[in-house]
Every structure is written in C-alpha cells, then in structure tokens.
C-alpha positions as protocol buffer text, in pm:
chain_id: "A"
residue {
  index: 1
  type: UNK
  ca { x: -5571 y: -2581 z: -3249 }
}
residue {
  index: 2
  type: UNK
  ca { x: -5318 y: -2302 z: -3350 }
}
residue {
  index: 3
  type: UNK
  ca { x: -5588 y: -2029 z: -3350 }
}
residue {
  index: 4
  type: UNK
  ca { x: -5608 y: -2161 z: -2965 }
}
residue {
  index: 5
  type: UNK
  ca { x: -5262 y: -2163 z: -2858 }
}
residue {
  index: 6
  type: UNK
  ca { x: -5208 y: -1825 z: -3008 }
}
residue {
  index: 7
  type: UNK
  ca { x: -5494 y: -1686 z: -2772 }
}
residue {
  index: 8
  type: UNK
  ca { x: -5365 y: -1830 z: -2500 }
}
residue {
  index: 9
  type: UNK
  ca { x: -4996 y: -1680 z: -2573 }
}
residue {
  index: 10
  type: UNK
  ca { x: -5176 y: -1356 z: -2601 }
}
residue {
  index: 11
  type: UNK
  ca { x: -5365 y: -1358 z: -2289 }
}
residue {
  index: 12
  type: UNK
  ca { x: -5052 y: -1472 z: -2106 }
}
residue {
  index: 13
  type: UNK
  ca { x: -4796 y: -1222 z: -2264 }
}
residue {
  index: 14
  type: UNK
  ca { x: -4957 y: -889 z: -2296 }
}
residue {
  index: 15
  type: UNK
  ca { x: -5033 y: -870 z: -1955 }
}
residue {
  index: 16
  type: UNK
  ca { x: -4717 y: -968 z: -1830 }
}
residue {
  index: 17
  type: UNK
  ca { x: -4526 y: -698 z: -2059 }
}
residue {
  index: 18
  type: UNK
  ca { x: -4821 y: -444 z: -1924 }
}
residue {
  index: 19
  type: UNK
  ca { x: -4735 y: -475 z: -1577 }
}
residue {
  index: 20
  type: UNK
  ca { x: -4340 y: -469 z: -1644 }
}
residue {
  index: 21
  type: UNK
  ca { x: -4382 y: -149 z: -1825 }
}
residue {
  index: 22
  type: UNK
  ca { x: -4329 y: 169 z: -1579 }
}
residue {
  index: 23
  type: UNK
  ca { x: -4591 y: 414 z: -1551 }
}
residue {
  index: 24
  type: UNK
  ca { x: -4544 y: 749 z: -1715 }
}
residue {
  index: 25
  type: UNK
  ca { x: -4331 y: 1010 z: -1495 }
}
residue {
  index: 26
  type: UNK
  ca { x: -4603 y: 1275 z: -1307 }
}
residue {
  index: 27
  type: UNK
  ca { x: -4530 y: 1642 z: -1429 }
}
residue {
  index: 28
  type: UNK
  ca { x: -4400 y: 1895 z: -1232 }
}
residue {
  index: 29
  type: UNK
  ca { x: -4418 y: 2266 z: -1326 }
}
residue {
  index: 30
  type: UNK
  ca { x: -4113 y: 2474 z: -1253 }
}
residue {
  index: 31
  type: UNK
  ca { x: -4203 y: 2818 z: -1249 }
}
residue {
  index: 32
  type: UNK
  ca { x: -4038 y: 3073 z: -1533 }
}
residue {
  index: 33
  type: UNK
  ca { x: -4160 y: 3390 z: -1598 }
}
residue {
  index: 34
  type: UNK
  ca { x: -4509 y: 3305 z: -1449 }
}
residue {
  index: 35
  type: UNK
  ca { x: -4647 y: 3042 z: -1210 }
}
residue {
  index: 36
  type: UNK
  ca { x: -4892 y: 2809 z: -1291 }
}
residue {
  index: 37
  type: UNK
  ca { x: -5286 y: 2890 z: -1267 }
}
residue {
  index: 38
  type: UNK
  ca { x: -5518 y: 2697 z: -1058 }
}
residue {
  index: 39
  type: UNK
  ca { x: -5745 y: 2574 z: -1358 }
}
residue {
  index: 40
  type: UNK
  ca { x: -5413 y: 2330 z: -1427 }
}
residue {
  index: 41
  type: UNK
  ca { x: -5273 y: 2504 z: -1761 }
}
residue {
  index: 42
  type: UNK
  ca { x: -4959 y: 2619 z: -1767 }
}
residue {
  index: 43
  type: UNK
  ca { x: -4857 y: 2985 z: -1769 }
}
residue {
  index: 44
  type: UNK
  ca { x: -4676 y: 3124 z: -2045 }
}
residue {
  index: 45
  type: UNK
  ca { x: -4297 y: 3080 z: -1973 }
}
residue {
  index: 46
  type: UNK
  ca { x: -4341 y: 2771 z: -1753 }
}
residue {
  index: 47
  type: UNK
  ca { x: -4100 y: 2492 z: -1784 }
}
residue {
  index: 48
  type: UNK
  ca { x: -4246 y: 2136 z: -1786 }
}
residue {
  index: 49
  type: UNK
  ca { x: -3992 y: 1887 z: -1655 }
}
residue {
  index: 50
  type: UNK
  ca { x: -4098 y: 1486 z: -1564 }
}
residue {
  index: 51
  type: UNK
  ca { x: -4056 y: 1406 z: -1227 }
}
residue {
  index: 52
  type: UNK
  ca { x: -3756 y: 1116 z: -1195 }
}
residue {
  index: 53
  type: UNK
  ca { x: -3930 y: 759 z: -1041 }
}
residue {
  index: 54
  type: UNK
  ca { x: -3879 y: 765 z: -656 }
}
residue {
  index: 55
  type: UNK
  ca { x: -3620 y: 411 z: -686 }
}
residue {
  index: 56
  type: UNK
  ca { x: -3276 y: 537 z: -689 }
}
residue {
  index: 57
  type: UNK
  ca { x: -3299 y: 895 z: -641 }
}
residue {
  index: 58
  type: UNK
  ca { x: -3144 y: 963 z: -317 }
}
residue {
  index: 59
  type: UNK
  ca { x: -2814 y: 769 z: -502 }
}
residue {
  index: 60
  type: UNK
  ca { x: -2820 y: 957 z: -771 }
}
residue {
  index: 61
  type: UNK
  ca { x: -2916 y: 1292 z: -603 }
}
residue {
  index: 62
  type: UNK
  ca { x: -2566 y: 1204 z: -308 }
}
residue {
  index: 63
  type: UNK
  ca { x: -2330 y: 1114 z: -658 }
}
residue {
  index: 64
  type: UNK
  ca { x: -2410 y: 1435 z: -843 }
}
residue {
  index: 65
  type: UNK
  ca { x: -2293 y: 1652 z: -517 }
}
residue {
  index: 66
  type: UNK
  ca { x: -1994 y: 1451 z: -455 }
}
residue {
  index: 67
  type: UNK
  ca { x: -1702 y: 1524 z: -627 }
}
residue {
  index: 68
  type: UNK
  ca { x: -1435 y: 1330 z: -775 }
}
residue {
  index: 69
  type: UNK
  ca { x: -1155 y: 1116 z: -548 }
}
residue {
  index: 70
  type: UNK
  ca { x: -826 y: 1319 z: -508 }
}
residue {
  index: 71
  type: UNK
  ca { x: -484 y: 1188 z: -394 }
}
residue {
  index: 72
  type: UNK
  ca { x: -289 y: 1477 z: -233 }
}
residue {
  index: 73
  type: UNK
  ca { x: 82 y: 1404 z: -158 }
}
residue {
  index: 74
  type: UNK
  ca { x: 226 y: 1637 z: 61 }
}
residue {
  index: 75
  type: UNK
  ca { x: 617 y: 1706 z: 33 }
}
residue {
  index: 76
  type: UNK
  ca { x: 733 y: 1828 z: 385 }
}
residue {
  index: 77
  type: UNK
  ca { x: 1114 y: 1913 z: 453 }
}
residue {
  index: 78
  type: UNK
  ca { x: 1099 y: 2166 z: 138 }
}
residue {
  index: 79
  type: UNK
  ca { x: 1097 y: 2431 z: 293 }
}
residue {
  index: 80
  type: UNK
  ca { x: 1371 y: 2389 z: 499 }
}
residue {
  index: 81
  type: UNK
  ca { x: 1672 y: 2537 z: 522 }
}
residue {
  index: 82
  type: UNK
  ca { x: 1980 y: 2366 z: 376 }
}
residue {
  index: 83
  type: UNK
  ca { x: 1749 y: 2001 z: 368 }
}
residue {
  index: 84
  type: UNK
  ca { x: 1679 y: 1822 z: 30 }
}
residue {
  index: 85
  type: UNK
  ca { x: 1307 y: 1784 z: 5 }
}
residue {
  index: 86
  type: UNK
  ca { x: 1139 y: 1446 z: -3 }
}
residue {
  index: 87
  type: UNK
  ca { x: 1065 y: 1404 z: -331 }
}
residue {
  index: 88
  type: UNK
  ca { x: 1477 y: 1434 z: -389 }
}
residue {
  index: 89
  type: UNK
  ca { x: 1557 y: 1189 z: -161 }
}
residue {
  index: 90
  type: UNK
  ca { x: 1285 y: 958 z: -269 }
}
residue {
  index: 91
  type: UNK
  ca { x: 1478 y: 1020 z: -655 }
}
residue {
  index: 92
  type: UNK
  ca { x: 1758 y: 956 z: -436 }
}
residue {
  index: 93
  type: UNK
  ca { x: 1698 y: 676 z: -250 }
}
residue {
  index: 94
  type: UNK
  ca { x: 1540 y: 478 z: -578 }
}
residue {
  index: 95
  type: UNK
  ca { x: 1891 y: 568 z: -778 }
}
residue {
  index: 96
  type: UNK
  ca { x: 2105 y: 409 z: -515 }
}
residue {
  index: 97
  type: UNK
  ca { x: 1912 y: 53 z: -492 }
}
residue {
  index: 98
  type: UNK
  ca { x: 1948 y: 99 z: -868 }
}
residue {
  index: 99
  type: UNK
  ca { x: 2332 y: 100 z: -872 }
}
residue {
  index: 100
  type: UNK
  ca { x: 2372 y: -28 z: -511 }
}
residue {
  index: 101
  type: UNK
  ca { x: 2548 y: -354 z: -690 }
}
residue {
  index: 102
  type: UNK
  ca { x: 2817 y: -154 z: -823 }
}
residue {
  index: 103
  type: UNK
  ca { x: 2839 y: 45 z: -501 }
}
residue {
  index: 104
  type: UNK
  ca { x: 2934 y: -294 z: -365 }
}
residue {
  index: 105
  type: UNK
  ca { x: 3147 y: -458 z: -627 }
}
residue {
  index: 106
  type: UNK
  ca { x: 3368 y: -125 z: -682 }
}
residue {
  index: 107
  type: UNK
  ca { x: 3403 y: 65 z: -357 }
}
residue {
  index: 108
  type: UNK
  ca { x: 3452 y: -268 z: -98 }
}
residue {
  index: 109
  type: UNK
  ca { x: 3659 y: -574 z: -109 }
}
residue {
  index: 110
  type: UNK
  ca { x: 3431 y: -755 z: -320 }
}
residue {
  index: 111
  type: UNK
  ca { x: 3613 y: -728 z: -611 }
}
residue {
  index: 112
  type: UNK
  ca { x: 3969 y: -869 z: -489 }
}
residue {
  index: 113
  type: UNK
  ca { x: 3779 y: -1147 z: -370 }
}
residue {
  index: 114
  type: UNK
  ca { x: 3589 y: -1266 z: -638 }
}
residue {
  index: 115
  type: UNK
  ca { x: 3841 y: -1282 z: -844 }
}
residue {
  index: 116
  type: UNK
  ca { x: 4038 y: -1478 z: -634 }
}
residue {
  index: 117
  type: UNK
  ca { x: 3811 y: -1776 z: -559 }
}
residue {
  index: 118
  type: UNK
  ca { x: 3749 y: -1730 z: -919 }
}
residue {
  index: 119
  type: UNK
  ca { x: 4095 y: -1850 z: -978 }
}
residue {
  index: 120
  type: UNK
  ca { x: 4159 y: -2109 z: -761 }
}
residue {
  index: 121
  type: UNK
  ca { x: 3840 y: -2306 z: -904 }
}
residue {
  index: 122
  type: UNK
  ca { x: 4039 y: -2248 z: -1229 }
}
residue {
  index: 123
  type: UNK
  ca { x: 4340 y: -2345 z: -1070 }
}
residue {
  index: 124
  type: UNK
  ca { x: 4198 y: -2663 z: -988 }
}
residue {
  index: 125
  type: UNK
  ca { x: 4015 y: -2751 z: -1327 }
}
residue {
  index: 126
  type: UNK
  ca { x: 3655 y: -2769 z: -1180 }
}
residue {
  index: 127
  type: UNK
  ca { x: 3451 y: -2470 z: -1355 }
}
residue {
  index: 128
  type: UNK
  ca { x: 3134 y: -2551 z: -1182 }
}
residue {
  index: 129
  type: UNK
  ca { x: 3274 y: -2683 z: -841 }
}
residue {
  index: 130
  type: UNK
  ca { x: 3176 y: -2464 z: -631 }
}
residue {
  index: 131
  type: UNK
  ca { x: 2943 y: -2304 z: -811 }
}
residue {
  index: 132
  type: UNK
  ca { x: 2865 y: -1946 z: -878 }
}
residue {
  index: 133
  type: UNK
  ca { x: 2629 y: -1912 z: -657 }
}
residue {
  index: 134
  type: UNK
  ca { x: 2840 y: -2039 z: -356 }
}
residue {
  index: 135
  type: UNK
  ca { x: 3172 y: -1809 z: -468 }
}
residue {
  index: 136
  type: UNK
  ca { x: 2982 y: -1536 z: -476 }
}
residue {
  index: 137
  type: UNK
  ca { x: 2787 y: -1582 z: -177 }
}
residue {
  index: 138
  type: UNK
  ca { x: 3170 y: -1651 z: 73 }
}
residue {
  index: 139
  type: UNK
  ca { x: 3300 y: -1354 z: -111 }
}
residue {
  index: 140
  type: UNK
  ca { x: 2966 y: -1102 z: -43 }
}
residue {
  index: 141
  type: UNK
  ca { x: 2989 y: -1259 z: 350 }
}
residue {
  index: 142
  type: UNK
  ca { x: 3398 y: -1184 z: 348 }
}
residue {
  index: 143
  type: UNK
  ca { x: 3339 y: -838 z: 253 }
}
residue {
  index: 144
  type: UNK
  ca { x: 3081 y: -790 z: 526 }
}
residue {
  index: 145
  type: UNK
  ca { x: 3283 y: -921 z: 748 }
}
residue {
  index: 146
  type: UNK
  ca { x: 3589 y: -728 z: 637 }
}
residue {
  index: 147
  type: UNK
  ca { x: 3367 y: -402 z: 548 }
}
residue {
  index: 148
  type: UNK
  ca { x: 3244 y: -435 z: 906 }
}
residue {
  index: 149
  type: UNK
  ca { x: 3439 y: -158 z: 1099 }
}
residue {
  index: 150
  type: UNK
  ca { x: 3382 y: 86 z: 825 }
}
residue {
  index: 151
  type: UNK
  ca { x: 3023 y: 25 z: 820 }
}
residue {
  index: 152
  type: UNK
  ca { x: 3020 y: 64 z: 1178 }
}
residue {
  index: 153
  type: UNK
  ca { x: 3196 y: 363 z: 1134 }
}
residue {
  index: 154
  type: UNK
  ca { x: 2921 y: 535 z: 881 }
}
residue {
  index: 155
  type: UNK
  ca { x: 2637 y: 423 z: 1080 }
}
residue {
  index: 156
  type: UNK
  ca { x: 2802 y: 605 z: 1414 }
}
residue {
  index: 157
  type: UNK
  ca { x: 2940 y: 948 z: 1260 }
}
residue {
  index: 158
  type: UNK
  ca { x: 2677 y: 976 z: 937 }
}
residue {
  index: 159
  type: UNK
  ca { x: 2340 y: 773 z: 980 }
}
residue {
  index: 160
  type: UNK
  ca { x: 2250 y: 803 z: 1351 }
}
residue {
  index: 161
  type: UNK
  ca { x: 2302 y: 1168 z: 1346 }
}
residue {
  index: 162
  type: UNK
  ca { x: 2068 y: 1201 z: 998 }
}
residue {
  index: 163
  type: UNK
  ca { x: 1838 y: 993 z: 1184 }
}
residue {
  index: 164
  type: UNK
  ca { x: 1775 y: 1178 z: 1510 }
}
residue {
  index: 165
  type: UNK
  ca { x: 1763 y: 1518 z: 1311 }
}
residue {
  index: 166
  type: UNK
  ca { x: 2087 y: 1624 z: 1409 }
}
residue {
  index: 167
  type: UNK
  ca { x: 2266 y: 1717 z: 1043 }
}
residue {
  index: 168
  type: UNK
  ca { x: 2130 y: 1760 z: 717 }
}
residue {
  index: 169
  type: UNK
  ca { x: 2121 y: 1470 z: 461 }
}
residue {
  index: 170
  type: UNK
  ca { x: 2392 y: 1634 z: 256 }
}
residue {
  index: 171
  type: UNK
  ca { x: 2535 y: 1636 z: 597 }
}
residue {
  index: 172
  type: UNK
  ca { x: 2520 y: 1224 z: 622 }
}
residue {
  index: 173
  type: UNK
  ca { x: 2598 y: 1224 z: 294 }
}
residue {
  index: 174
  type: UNK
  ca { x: 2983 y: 1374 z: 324 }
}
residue {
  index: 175
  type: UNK
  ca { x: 3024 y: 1223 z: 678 }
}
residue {
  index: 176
  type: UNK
  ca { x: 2982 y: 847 z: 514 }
}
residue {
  index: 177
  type: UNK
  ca { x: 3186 y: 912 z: 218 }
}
residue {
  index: 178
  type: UNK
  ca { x: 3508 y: 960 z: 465 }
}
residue {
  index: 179
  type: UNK
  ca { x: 3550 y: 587 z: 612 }
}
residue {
  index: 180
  type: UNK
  ca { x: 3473 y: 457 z: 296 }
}
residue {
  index: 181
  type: UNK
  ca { x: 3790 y: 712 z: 80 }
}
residue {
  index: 182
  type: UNK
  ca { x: 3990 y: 582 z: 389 }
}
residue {
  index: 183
  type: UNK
  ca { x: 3988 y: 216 z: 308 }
}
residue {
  index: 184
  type: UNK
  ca { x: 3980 y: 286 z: -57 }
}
residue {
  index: 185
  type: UNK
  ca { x: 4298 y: 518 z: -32 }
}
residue {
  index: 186
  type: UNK
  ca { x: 4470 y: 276 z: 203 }
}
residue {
  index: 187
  type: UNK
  ca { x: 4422 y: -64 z: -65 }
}
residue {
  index: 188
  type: UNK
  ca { x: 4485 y: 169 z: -354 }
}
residue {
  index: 189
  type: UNK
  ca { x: 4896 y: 244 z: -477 }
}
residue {
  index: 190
  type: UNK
  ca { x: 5006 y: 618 z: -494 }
}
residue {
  index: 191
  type: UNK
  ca { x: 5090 y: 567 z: -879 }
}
residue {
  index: 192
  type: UNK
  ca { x: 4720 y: 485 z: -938 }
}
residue {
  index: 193
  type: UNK
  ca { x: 4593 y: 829 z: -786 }
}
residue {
  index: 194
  type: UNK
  ca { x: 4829 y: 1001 z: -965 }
}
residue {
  index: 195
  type: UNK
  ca { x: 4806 y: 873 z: -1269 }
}
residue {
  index: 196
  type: UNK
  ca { x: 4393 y: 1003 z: -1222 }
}
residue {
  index: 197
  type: UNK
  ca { x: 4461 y: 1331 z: -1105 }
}
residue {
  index: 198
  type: UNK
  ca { x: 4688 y: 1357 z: -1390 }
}
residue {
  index: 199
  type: UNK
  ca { x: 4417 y: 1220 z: -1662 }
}
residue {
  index: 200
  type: UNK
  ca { x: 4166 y: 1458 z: -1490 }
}
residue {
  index: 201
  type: UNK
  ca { x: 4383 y: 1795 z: -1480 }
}
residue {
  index: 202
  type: UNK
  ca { x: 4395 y: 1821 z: -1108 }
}
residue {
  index: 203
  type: UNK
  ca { x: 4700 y: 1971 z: -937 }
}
residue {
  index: 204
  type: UNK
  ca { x: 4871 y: 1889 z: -619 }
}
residue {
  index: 205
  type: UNK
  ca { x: 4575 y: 1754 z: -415 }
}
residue {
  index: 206
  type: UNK
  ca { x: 4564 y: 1677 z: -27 }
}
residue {
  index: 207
  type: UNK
  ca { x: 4485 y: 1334 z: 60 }
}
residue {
  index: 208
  type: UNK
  ca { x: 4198 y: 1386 z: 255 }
}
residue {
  index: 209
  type: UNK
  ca { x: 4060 y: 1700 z: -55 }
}
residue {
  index: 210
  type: UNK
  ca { x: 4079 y: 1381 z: -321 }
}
residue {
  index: 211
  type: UNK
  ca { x: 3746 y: 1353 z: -500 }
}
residue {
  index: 212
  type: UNK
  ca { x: 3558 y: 1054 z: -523 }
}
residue {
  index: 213
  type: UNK
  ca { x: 3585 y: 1044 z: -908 }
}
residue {
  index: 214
  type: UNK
  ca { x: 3959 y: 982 z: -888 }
}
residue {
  index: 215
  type: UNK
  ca { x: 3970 y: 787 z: -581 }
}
residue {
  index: 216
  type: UNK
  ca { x: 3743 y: 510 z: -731 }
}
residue {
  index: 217
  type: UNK
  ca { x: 3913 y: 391 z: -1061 }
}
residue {
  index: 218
  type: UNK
  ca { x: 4224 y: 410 z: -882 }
}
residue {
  index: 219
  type: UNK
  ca { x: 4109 y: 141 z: -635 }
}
residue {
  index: 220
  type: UNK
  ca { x: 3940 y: -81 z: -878 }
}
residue {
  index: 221
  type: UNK
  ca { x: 4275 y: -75 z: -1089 }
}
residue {
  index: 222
  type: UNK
  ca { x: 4413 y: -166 z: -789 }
}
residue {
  index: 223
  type: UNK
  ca { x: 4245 y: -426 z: -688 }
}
residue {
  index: 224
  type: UNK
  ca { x: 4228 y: -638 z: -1008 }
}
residue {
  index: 225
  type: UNK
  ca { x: 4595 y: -590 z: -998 }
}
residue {
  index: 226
  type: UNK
  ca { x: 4622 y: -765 z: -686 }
}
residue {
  index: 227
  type: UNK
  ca { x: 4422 y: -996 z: -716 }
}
residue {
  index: 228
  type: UNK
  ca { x: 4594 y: -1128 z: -1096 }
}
residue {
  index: 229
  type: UNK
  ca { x: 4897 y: -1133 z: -861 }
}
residue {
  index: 230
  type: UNK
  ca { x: 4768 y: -1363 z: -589 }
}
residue {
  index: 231
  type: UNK
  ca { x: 4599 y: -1555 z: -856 }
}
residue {
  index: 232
  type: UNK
  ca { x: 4964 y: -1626 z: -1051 }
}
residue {
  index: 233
  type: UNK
  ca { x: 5042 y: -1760 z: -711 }
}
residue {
  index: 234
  type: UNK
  ca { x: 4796 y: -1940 z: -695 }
}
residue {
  index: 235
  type: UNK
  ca { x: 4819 y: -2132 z: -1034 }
}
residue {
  index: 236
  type: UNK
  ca { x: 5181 y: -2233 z: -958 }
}
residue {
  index: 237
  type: UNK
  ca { x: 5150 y: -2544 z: -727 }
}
residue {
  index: 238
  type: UNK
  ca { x: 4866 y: -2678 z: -1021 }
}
residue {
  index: 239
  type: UNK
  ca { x: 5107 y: -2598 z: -1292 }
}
residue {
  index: 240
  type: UNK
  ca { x: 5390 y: -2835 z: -1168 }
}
residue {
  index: 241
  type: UNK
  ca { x: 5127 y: -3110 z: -1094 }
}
residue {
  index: 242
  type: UNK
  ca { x: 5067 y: -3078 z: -1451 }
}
residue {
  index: 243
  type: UNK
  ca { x: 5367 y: -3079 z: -1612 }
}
residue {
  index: 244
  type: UNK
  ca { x: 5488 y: -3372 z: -1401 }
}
residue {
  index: 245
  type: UNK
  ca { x: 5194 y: -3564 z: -1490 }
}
residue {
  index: 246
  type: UNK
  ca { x: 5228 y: -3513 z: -1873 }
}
residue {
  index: 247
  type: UNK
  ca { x: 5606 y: -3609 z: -1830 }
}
residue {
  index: 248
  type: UNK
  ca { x: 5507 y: -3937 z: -1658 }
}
residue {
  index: 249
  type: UNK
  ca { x: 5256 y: -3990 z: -1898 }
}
residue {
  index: 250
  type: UNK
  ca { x: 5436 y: -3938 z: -2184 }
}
residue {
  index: 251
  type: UNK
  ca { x: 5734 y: -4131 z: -2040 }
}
residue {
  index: 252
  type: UNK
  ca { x: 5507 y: -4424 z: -1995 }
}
residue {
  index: 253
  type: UNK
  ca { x: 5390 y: -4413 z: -2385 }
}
residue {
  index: 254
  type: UNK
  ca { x: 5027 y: -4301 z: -2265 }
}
residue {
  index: 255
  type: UNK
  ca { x: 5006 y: -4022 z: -2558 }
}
residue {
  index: 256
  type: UNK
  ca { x: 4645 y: -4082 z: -2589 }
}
residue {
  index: 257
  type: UNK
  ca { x: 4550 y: -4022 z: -2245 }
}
residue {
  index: 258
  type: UNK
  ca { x: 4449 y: -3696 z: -2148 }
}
residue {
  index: 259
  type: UNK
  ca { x: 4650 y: -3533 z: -1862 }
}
residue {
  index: 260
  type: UNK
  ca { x: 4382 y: -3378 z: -1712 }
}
residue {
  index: 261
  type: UNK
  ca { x: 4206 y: -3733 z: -1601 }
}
residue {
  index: 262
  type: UNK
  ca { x: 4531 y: -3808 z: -1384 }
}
residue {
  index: 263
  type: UNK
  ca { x: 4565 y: -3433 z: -1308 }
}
residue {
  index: 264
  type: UNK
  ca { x: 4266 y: -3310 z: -1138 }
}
residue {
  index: 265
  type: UNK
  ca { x: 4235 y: -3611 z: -884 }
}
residue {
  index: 266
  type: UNK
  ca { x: 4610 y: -3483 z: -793 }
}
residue {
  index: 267
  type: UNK
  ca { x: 4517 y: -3144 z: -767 }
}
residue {
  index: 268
  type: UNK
  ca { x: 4242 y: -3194 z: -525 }
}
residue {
  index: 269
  type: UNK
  ca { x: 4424 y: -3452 z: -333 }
}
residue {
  index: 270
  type: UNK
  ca { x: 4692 y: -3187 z: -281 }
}
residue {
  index: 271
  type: UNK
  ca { x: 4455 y: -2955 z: -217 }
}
residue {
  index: 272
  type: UNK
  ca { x: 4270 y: -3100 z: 58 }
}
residue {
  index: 273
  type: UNK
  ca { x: 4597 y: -3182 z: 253 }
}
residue {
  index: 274
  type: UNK
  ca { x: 4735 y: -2828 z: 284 }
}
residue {
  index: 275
  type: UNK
  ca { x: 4418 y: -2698 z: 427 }
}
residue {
  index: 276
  type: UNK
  ca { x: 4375 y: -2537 z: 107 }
}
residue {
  index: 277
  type: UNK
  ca { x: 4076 y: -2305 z: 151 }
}
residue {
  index: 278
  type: UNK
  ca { x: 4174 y: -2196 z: 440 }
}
residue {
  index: 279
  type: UNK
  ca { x: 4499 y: -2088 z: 267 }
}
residue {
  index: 280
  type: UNK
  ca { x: 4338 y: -1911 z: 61 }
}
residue {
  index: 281
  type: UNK
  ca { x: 4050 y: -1701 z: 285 }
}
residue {
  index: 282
  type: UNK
  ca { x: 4320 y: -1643 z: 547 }
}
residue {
  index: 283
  type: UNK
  ca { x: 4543 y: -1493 z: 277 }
}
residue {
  index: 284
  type: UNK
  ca { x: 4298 y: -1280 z: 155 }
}
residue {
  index: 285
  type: UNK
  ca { x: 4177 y: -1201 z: 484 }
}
residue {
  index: 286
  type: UNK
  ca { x: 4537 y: -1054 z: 592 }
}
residue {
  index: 287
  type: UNK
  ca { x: 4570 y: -889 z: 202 }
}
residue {
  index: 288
  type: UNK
  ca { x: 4322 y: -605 z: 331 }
}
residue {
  index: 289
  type: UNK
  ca { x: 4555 y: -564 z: 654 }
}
residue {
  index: 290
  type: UNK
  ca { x: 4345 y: -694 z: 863 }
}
C-alpha cells in the first residue's frame, strides 16, 4: 500500500514541477572580432549571451532608459534688482509665524490689557472665573479692535503697494514699521526712550530716526507700568469690602469664619451693580486715547 501511494505521488508531482520549470533561454551570438559561420559554431572572439524570456521585457527594456525622478525648484525674483529672492522671504515669512505671538503681545495693546482683566479677576477672588481662555480671547478682540486703524494704515501705505509690484519688500517692510513706532511712541513716556538710548550709546535722536530696538522695551516698560497702576485702582473698592467684612466679623465673635465666604458674594454683588465690566473695557478703551 505505501509502495502504491508513493507511485502515485510521483506520477502526480514530477510532472507538475516539469511543466512549471522554464525552458532554457535560446542563444544569441553577438558578433566580436568575427561573426558566426553558417555550420553553427561560433567564431573565435564571439560573445555568447542568453536571450532574456519574451514576459516582461518591454518593462524592463522602458525602466533601464528612464532616468531617475527630479524635483527642480526654481527661485525667481533673484535676480532682481534691490528684491530679496524667494527663498529669503520664504526664511522670512516662516520666522515671523514663529515669533508672530510676541509680535502681538509686545508691539500692540495686548499687553496693557491682559494684565488688566488679569487683575480684576484677582480683584474679585475668582481665579478661574472667567477663565483663561475667555480673558485672553476679549483682550486679543480689544486689541484688534483698537489696533484697527493702524492695521488699516499698513495694509494701505505698505502691503497693497508690495502686492501690486509697486515697491520692493524691503520697501513694505519700512513703510509698515512707521504706523506701528507711531502708536508705540505715543503709549510709551519720554523717560523710557531715554533711558534706552542712553543704555544703548545713542546720541540725540529724532523721533521719527528712533530704532526699533529702543522703541520696543520702552513701550513694554510702559505698558506694564500702566497697567500695575490701573490695576491698584482697581483693587481698592475690593479692599474696603474686605476689611469691613473682617471688622464685622470679628466684632460679631465669628473668628473662625473665613472672610472670604462673606467677602466674595459682596464683591460680586457690588460688582454687578456698577456695570462693572463695562467700567473696566471702557476705561481701558479710552487709556489708548481712543
């Protein structure tokens, strides 16, 4: 019985593995030094080379003559006179959306702001009402809104002219730095630039010839001055709420009681009947001169 099935596997398998097998590549001569003679021999010098199988050799014969993919990136404006080229601007472009959030916190109203709401939630003895998220989103839409004629400004004089090829981008550049040393210089006190040109060996200096280096710290020290001021005011009301209610509370013999349960109800109470957030936007709103 095993003698028979091992027949049978033989008859079945060899002839299946015979007909998968290819047949052997036909010959070719490629004439050398001699070609090859008609009796089938080759000459003496001839090069024997097997002939590829016929599936697949148009593909491989179109890959070998194509060459590899290129990527060419061509950099126009380079050449021009008195024009940054492309890839600088690109450099350019990508460095500003790096440090476009300190653009915005140091060189607008953003700053004075911030701080401002930041104290009145203080102020008030809620640390997380309003949140974050909501102080800092009222104080980015106040500074839009109070940024808004100098933006309009550097889109008219610097970034419609870049635009429709009129000036250069170093141009743009100069033109949009103007509205914003304006506004800077006119929320920034004299003692401030002075003290910068000092600290960075300048000498007498024109307004309008004041670099950018000096004209920035001097607003940001400017602004966080302000703003502690407004926020002293604005601790004041909350501080006499306070002491009165740890007077009555102590009067009353309620030592154990903290002052800040009675307080904050007070606070907000107080709070709601002046109006205050509008108080307190309208104020800032008329800070910037506006």
């Amino acid at each position: 019985m095993k003698r028979l099935l091992l027949i049978l596997a033989l008859v079945v398998v060899v002839p299946a593995v015979s007909a998968q097998t290819p047949p052997p590549a036909t010959p070719t001569a490629v004439a050398g030094d001699a070609a090859t003679p008609a009796g089938g021999a080759p000459a003496t010098g001839a090069v024997i080379t097997p002939t590829p199988p016929a599936n697949g050799a148009a593909a491989r014969a179109s890959s070998a003559t194509a060459g590899p993919f290129r990527l060419n990136i061509g950099l126009e404006g380079a050449g021009e006179k008195g024009e940054v080229s492309v890839a600088l601007q690109i450099l350019i472009v990508m460095t500003l959306l790096s440090v476009a959030p300190s653009i915005v916190l140091l060189m607008t109203s953003f700053t004075r702001i911030v701080i401002v709401l930041g104290f009145v939630r203080t102020a008030l003895g809620t640390p997380s009402a309003p949140s974050n998220q909501i102080v800092i989103g009222l104080s980015l839409f106040l500074t839009f809104f109070l940024m808004g004629p100098v933006f309009d400004r550097v889109n008219e004089e610097a970034l419609r002219p870049y635009l429709a090829g009129n000036i250069t981008s170093v141009e743009a550049i100069d033109r949009a730095v103007v509205p914003l040393k304006q506004f800077m210089l006119k929320q920034t006190r004299s003692r401030d630039v002075e003290y910068f040109l000092q600290l960075g060996g300048f000498g007498p200096t024109a307004v309008k010839d004041l670099p950018m280096r000096v004209v920035i710290p001097a607003f940001v020290i400017s602004e966080l001055q302000t703003a502690f001021q407004m926020g002293f005011l604005l601790f004041l009301p909350f501080l006499v709420i306070d002491f009165l209610v740890s007077s009555v509370l102590m009067a009353l013999g309620m030592m154990m009681m903290p002052p800040v349960t009675v307080a904050l109800p007070l606070k907000l109470l107080l709070f709601v009947l002046v109006d205050g957030w509008h108080l307190v936007v309208r104020s800032l709103v008329q800070s910037f001169g506006v």
